[in-house]
mmCIF file of the N, C-alpha and C atoms, coordinates in Angstrom:
data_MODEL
# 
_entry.id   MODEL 
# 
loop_
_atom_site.group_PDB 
_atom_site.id 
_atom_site.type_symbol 
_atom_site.label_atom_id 
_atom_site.label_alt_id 
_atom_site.label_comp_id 
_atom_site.label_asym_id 
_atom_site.label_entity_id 
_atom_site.label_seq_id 
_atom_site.pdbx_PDB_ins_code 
_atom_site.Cartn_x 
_atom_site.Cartn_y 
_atom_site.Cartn_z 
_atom_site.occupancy 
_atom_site.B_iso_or_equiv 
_atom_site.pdbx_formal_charge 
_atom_site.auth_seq_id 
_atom_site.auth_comp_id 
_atom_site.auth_asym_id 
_atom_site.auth_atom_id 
_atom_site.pdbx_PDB_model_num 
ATOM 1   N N  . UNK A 1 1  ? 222.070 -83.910 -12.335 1.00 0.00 ? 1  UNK A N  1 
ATOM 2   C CA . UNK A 1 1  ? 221.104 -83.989 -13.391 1.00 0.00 ? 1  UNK A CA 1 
ATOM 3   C C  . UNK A 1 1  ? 221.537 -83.024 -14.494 1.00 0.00 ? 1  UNK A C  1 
ATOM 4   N N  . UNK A 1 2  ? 221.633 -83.417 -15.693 1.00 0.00 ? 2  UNK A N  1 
ATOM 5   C CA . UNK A 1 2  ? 222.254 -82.779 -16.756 1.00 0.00 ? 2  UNK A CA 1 
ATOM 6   C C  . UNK A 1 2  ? 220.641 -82.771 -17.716 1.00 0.00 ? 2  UNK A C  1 
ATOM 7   N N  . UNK A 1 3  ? 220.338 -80.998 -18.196 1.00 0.00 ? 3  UNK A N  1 
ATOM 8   C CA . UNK A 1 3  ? 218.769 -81.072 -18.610 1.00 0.00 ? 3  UNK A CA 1 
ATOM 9   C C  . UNK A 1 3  ? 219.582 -80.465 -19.867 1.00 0.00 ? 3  UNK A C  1 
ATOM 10  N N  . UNK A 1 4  ? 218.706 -80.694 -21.036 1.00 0.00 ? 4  UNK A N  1 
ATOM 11  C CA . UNK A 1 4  ? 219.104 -80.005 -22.418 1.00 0.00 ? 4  UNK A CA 1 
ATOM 12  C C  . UNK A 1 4  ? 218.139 -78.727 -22.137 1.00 0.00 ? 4  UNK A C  1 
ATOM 13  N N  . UNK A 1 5  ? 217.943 -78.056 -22.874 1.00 0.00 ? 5  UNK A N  1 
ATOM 14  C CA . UNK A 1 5  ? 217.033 -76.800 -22.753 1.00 0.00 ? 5  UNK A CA 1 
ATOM 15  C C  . UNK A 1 5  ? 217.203 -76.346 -24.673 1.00 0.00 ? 5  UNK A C  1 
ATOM 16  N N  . UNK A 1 6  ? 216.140 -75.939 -25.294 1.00 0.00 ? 6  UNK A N  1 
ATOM 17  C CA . UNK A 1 6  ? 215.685 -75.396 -26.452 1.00 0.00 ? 6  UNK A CA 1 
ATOM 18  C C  . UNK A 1 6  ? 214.981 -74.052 -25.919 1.00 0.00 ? 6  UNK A C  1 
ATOM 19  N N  . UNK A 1 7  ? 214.421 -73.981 -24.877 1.00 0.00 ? 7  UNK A N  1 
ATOM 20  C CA . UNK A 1 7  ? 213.507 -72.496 -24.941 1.00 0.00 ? 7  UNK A CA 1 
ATOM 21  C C  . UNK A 1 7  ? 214.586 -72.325 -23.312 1.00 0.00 ? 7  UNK A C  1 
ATOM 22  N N  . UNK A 1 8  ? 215.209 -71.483 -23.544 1.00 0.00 ? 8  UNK A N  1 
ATOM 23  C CA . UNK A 1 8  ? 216.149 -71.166 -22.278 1.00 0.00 ? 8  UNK A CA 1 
ATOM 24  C C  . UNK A 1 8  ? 215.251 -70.780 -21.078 1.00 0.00 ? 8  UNK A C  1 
ATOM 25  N N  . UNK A 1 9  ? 215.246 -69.755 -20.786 1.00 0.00 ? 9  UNK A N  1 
ATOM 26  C CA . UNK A 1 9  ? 215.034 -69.216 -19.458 1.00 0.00 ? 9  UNK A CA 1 
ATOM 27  C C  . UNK A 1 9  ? 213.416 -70.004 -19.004 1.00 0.00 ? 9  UNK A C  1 
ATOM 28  N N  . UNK A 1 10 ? 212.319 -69.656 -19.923 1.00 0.00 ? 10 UNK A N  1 
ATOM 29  C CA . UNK A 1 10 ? 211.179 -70.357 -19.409 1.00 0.00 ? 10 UNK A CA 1 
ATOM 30  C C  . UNK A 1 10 ? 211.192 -72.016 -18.937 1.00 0.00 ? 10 UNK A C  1 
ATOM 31  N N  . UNK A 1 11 ? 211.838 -72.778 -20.131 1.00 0.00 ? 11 UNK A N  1 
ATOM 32  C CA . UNK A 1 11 ? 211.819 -73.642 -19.604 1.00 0.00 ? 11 UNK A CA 1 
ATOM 33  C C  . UNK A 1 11 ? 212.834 -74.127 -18.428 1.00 0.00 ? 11 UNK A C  1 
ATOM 34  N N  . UNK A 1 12 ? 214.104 -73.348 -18.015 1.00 0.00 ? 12 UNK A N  1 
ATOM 35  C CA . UNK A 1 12 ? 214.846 -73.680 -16.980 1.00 0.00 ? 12 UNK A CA 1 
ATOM 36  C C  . UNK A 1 12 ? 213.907 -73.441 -15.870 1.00 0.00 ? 12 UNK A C  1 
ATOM 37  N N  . UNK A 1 13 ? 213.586 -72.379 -16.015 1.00 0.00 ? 13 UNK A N  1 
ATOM 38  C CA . UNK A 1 13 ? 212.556 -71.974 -14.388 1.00 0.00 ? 13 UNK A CA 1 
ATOM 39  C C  . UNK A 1 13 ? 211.712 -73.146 -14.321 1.00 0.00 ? 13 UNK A C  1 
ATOM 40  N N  . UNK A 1 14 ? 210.736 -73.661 -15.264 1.00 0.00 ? 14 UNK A N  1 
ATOM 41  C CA . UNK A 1 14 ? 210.174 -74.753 -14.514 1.00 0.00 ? 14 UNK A CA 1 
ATOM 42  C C  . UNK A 1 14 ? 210.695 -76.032 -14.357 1.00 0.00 ? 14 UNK A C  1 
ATOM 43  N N  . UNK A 1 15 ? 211.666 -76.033 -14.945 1.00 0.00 ? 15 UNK A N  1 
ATOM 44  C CA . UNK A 1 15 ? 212.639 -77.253 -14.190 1.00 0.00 ? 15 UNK A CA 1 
ATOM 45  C C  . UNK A 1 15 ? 212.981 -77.224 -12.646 1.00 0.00 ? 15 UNK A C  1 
ATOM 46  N N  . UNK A 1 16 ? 213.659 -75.800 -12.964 1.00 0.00 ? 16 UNK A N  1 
ATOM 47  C CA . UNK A 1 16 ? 214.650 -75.430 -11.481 1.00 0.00 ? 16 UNK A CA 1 
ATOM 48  C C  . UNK A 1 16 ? 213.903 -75.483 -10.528 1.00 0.00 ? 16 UNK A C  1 
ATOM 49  N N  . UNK A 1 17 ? 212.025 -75.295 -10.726 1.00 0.00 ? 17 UNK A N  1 
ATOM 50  C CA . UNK A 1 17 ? 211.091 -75.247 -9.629  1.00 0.00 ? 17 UNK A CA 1 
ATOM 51  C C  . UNK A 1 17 ? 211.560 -77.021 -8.760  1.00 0.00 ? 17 UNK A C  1 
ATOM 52  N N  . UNK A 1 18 ? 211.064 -77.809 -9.884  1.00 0.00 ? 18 UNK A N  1 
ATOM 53  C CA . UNK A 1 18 ? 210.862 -79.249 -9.642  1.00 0.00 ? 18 UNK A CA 1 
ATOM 54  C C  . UNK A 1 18 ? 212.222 -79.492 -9.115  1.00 0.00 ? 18 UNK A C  1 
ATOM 55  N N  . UNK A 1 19 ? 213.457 -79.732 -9.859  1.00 0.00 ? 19 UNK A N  1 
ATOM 56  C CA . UNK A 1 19 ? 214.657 -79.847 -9.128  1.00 0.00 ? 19 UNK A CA 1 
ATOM 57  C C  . UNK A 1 19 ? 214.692 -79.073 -7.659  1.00 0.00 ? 19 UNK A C  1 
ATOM 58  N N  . UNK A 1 20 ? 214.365 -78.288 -7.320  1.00 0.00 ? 20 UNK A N  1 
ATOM 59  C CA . UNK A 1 20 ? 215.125 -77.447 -5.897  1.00 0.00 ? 20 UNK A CA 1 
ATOM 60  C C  . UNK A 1 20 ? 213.695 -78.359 -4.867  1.00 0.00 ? 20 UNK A C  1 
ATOM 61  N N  . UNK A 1 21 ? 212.640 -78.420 -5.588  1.00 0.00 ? 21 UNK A N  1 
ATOM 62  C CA . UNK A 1 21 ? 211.872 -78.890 -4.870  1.00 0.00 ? 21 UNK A CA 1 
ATOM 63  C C  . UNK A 1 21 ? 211.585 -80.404 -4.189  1.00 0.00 ? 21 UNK A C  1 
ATOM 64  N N  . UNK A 1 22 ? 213.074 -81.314 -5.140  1.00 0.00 ? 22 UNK A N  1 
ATOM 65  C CA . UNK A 1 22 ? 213.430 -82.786 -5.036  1.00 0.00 ? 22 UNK A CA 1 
ATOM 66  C C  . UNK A 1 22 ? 214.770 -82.578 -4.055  1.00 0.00 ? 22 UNK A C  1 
ATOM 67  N N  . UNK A 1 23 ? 215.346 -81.120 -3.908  1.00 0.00 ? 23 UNK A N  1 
ATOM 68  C CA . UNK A 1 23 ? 216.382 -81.404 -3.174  1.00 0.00 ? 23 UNK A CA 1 
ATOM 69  C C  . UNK A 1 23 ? 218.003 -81.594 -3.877  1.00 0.00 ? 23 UNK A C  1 
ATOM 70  N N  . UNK A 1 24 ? 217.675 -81.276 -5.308  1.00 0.00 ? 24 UNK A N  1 
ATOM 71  C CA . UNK A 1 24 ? 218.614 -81.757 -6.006  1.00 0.00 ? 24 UNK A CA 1 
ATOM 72  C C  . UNK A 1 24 ? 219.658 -80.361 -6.533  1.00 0.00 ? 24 UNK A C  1 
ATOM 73  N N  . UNK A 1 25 ? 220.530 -80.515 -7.448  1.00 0.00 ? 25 UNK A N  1 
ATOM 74  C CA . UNK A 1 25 ? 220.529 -79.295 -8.202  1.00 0.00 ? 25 UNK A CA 1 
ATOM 75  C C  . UNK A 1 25 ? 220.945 -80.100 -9.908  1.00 0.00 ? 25 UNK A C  1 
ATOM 76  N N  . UNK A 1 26 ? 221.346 -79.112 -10.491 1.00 0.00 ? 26 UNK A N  1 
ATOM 77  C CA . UNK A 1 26 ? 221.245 -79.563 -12.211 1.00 0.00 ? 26 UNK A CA 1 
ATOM 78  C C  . UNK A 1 26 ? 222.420 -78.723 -12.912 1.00 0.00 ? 26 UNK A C  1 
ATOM 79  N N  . UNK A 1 27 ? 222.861 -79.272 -13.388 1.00 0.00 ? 27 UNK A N  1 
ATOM 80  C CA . UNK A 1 27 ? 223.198 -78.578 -15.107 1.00 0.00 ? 27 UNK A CA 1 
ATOM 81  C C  . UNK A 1 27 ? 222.823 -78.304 -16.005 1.00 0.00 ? 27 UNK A C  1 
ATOM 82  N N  . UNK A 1 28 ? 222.427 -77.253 -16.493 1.00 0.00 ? 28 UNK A N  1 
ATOM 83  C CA . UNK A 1 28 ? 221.519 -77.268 -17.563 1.00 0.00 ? 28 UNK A CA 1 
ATOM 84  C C  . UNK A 1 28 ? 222.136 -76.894 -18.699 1.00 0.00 ? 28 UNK A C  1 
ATOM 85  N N  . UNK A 1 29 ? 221.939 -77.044 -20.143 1.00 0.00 ? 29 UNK A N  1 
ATOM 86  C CA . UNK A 1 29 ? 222.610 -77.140 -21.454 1.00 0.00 ? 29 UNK A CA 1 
ATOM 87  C C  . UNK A 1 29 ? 221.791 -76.354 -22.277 1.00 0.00 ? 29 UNK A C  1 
ATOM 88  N N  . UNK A 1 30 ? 222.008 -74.949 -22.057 1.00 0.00 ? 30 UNK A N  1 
ATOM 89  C CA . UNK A 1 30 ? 221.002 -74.236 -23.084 1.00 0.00 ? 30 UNK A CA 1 
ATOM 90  C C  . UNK A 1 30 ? 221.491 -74.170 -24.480 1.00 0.00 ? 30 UNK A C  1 
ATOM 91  N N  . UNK A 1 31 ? 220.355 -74.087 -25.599 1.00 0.00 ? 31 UNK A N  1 
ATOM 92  C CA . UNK A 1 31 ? 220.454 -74.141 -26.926 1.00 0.00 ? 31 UNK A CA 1 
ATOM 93  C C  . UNK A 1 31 ? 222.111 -72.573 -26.780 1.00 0.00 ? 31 UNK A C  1 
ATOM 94  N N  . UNK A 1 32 ? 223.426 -73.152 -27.639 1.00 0.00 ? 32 UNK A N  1 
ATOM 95  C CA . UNK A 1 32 ? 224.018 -71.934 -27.625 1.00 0.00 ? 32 UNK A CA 1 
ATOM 96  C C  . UNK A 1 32 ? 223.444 -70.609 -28.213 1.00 0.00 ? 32 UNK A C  1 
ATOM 97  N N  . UNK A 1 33 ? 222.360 -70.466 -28.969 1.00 0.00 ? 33 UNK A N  1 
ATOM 98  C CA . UNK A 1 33 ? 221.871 -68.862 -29.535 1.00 0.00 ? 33 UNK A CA 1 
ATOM 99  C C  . UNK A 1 33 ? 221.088 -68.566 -28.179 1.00 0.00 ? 33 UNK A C  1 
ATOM 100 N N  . UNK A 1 34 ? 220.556 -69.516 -27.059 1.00 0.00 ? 34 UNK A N  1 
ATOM 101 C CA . UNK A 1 34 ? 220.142 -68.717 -25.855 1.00 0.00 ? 34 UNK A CA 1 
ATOM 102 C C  . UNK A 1 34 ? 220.797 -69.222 -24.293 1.00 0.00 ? 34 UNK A C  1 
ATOM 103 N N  . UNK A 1 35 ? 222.129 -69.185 -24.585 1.00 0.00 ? 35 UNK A N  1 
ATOM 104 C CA . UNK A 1 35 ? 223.261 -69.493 -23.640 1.00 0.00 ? 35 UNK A CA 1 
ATOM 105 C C  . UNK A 1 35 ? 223.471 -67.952 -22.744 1.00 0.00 ? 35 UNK A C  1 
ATOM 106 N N  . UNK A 1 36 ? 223.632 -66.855 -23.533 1.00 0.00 ? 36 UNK A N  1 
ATOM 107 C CA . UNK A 1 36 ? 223.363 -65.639 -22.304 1.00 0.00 ? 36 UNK A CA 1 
ATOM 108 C C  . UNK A 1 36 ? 222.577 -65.583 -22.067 1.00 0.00 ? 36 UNK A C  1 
ATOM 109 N N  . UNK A 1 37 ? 221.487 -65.497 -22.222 1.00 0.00 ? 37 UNK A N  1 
ATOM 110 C CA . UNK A 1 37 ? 220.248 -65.710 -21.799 1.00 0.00 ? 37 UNK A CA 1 
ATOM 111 C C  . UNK A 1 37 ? 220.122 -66.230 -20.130 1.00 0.00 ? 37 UNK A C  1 
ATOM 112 N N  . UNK A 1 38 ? 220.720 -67.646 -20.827 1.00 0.00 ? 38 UNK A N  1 
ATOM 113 C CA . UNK A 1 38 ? 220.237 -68.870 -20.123 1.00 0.00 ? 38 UNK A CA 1 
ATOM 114 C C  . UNK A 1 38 ? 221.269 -68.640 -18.519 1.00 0.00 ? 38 UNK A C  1 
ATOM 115 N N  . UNK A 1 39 ? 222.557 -67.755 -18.724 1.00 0.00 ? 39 UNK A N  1 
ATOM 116 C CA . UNK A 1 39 ? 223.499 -67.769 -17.765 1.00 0.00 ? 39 UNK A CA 1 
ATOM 117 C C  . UNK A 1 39 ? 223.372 -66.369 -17.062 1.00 0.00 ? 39 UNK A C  1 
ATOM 118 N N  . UNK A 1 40 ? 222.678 -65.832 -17.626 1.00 0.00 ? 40 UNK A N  1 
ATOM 119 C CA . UNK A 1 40 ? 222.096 -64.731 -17.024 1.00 0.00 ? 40 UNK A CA 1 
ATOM 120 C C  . UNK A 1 40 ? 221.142 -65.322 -15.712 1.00 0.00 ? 40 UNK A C  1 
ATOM 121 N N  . UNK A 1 41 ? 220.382 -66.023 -16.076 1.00 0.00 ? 41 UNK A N  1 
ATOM 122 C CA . UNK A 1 41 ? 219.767 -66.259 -15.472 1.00 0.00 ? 41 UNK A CA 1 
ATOM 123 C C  . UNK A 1 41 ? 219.993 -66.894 -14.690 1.00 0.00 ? 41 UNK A C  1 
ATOM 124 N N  . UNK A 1 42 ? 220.845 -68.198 -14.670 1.00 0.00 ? 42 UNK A N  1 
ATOM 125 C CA . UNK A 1 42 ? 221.388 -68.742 -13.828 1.00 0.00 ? 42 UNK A CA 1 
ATOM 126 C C  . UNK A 1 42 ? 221.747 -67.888 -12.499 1.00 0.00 ? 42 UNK A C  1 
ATOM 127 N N  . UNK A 1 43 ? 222.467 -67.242 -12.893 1.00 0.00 ? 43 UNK A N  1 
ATOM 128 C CA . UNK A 1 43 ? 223.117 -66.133 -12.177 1.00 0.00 ? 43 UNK A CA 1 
ATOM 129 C C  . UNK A 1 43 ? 222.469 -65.428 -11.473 1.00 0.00 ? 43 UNK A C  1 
ATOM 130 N N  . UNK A 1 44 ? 221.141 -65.085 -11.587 1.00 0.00 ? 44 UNK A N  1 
ATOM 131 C CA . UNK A 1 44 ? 220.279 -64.698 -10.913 1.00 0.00 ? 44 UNK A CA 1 
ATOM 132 C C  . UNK A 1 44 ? 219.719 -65.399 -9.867  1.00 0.00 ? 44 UNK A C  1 
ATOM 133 N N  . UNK A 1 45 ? 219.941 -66.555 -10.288 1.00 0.00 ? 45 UNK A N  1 
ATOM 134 C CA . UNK A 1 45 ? 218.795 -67.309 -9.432  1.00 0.00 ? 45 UNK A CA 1 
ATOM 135 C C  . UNK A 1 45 ? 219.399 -68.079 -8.501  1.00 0.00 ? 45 UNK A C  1 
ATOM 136 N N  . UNK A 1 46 ? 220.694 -68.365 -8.884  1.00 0.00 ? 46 UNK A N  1 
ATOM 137 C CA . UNK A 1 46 ? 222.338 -68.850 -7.864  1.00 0.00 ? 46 UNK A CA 1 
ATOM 138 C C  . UNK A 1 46 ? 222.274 -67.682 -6.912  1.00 0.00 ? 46 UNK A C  1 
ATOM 139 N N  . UNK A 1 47 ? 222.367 -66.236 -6.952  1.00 0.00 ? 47 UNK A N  1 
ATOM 140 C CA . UNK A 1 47 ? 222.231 -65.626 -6.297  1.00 0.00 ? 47 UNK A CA 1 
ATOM 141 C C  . UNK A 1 47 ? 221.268 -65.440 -4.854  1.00 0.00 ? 47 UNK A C  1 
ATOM 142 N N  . UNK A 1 48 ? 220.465 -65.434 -5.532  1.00 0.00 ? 48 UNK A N  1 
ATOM 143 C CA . UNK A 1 48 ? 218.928 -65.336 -4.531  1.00 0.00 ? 48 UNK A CA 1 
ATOM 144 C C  . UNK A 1 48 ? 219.046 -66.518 -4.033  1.00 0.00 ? 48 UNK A C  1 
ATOM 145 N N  . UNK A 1 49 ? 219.045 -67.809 -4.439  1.00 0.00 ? 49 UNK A N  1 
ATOM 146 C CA . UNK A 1 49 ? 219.299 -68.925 -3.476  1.00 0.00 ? 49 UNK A CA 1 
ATOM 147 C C  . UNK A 1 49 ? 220.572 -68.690 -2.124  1.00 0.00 ? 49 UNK A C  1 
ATOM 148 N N  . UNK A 1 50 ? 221.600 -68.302 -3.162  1.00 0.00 ? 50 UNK A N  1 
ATOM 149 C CA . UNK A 1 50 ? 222.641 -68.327 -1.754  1.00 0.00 ? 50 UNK A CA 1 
ATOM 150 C C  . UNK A 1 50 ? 222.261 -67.308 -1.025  1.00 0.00 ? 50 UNK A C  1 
ATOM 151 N N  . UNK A 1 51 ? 221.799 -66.322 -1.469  1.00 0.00 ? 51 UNK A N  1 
ATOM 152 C CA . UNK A 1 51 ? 221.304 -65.476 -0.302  1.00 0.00 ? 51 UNK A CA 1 
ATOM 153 C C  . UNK A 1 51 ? 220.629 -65.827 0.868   1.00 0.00 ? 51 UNK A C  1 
ATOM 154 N N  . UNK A 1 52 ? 219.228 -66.554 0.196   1.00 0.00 ? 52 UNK A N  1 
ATOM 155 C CA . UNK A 1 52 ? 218.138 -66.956 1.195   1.00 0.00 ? 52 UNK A CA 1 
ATOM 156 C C  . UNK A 1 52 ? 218.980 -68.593 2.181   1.00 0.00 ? 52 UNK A C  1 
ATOM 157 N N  . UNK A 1 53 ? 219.691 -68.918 1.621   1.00 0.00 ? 53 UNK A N  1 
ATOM 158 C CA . UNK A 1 53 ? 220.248 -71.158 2.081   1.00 0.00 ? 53 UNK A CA 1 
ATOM 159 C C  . UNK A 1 53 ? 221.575 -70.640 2.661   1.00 0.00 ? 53 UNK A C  1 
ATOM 160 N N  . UNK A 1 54 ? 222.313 -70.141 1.727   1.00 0.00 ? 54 UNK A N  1 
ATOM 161 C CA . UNK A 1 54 ? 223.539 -70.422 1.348   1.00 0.00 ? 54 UNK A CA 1 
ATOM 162 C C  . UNK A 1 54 ? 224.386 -71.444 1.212   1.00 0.00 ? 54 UNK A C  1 
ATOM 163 N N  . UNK A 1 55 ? 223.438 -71.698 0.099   1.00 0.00 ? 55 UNK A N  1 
ATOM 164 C CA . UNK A 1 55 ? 223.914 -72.723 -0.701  1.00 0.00 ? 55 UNK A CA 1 
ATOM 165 C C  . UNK A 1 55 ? 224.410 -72.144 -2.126  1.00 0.00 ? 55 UNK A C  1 
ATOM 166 N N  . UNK A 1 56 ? 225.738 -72.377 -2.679  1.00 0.00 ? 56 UNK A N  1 
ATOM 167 C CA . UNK A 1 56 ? 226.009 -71.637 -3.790  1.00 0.00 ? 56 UNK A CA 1 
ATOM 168 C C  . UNK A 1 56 ? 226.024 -72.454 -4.861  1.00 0.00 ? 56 UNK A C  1 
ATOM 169 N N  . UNK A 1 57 ? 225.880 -72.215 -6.143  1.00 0.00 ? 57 UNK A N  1 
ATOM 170 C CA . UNK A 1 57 ? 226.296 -72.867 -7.064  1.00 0.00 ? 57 UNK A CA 1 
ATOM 171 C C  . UNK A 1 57 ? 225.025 -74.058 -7.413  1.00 0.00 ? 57 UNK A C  1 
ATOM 172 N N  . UNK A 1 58 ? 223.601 -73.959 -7.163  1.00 0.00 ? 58 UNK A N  1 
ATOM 173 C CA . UNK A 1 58 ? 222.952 -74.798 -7.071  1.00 0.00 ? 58 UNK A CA 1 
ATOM 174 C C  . UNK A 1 58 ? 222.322 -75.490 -8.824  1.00 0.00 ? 58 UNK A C  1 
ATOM 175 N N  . UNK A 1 59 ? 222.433 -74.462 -9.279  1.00 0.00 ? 59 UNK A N  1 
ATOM 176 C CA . UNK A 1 59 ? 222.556 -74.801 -11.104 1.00 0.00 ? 59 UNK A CA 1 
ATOM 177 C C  . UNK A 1 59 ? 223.559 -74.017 -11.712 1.00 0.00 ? 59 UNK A C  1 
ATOM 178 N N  . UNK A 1 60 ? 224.151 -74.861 -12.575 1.00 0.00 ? 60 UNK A N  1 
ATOM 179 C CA . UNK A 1 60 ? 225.518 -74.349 -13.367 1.00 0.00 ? 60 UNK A CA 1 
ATOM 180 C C  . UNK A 1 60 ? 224.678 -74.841 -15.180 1.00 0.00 ? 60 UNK A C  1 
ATOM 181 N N  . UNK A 1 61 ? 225.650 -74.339 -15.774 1.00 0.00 ? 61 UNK A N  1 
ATOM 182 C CA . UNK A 1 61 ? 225.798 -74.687 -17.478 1.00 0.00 ? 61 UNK A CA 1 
ATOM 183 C C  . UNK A 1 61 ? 227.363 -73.839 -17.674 1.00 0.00 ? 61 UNK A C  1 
ATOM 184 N N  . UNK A 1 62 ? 227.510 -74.925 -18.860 1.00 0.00 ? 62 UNK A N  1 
ATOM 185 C CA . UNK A 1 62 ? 229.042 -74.807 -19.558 1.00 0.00 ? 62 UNK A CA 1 
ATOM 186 C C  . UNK A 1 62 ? 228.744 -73.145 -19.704 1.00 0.00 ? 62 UNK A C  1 
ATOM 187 N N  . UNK A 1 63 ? 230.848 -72.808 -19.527 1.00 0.00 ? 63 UNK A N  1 
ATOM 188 C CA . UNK A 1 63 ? 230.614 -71.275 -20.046 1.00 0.00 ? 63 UNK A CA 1 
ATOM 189 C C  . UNK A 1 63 ? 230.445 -71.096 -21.563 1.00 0.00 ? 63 UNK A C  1 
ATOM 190 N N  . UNK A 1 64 ? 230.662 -72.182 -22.281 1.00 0.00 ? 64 UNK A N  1 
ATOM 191 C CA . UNK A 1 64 ? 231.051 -72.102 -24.045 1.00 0.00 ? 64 UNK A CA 1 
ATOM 192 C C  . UNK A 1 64 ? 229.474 -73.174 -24.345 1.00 0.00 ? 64 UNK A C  1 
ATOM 193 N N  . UNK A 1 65 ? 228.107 -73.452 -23.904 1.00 0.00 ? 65 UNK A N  1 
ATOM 194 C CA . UNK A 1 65 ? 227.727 -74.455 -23.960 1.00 0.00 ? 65 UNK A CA 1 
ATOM 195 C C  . UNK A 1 65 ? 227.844 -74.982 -25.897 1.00 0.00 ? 65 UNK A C  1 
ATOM 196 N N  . UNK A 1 66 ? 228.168 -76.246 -25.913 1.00 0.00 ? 66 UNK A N  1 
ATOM 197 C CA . UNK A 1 66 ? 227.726 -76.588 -27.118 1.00 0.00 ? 66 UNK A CA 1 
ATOM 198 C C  . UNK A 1 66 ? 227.068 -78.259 -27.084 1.00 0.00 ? 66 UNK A C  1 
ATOM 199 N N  . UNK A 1 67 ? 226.897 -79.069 -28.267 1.00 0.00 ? 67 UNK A N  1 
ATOM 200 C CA . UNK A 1 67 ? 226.587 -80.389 -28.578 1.00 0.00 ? 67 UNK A CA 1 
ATOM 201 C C  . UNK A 1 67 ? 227.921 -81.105 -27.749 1.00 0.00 ? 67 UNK A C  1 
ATOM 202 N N  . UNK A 1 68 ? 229.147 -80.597 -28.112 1.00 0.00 ? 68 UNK A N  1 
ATOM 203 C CA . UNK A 1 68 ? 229.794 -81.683 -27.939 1.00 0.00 ? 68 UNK A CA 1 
ATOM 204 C C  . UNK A 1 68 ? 230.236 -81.766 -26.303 1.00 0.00 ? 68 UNK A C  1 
ATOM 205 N N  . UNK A 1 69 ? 230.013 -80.658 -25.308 1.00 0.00 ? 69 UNK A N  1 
ATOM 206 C CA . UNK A 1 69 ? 229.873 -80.379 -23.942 1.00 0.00 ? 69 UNK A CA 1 
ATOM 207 C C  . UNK A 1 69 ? 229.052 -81.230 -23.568 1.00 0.00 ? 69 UNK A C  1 
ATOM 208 N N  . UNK A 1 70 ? 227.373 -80.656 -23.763 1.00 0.00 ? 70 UNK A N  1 
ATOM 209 C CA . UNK A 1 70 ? 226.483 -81.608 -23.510 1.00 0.00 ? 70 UNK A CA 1 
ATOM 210 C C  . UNK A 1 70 ? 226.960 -83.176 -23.692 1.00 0.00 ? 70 UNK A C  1 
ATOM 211 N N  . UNK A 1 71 ? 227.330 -83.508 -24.566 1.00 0.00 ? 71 UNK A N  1 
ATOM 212 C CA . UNK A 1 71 ? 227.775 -85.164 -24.857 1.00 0.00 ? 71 UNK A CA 1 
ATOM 213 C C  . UNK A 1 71 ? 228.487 -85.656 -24.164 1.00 0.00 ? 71 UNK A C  1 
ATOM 214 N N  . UNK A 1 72 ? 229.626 -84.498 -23.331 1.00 0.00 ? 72 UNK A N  1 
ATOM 215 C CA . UNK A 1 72 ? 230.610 -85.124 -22.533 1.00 0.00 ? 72 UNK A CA 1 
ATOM 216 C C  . UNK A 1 72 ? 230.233 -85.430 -21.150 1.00 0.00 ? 72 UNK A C  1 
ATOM 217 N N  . UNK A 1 73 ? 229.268 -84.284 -20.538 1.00 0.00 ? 73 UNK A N  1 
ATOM 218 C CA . UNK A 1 73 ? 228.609 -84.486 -19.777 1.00 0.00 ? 73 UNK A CA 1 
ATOM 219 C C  . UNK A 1 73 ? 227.261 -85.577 -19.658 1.00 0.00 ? 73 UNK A C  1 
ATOM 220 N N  . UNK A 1 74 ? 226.863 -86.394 -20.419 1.00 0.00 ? 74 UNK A N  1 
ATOM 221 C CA . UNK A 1 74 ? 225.708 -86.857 -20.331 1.00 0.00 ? 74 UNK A CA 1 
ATOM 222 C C  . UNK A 1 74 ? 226.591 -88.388 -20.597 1.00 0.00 ? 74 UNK A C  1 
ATOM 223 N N  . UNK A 1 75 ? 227.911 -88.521 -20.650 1.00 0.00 ? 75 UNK A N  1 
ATOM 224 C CA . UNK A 1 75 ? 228.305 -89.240 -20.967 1.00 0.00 ? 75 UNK A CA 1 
ATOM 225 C C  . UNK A 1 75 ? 229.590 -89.685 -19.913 1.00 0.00 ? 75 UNK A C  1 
ATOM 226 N N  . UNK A 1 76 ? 229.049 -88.746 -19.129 1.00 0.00 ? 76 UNK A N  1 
ATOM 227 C CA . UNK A 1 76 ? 230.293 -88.813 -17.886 1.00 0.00 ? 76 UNK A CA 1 
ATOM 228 C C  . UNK A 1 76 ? 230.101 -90.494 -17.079 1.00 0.00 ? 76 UNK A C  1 
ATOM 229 N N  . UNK A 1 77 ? 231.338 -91.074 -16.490 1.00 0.00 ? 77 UNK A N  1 
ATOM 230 C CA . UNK A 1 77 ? 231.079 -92.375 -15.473 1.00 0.00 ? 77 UNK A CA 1 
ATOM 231 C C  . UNK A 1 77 ? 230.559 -91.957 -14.565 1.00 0.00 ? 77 UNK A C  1 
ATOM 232 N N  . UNK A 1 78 ? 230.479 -90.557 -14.002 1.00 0.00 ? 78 UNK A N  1 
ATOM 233 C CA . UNK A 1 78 ? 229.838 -90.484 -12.615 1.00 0.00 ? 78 UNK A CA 1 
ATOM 234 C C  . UNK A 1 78 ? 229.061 -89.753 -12.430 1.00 0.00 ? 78 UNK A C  1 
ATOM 235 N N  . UNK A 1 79 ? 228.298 -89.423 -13.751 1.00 0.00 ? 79 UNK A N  1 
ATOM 236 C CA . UNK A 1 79 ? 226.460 -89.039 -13.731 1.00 0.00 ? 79 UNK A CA 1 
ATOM 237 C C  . UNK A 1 79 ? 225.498 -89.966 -14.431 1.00 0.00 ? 79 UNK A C  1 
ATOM 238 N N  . UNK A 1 80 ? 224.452 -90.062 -13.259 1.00 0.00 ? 80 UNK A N  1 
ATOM 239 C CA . UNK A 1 80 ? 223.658 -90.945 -14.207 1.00 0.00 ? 80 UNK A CA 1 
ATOM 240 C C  . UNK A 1 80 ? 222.963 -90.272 -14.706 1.00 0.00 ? 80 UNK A C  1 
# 
């Protein structure tokens, strides 16, 4: 699941609730002015998951995110 994001961290958390809670995980595409932000957080929360599952890597975003990332990804053959 590839999510756009405009308000980074708040709105990832209530995504990431619903996603982890379907079983899934995501990519998420934060606006680039809240991309550290947004990978900060990631990072946080990749953490504490693998801690508690160990499961790693359960949400990612580009390290450079931009428009034309997002596009490649949402445009991939093997994501719907």
């Amino acid at each position: 699941m590839m999510l756009p994001v405009t308000h980074s961290v708040p709105t990832m958390a209530s995504n990431a609730i619903n996603i982890v809670a379907a079983g899934n995980t995501a990519v998420f595409g934060p606006h680039p002015s809240g991309a550290k932000v947004a990978q900060y957080a990631l990072q946080l929360w990749n953490r504490e998951i693998e801690r508690e599952l160990g499961v790693a890597n359960v949400f990612t975003t580009a390290a450079d995110p931009t428009i034309e990332n997002a596009e490649q990804i949402f445009n991939h053959p093997k994501l719907r």
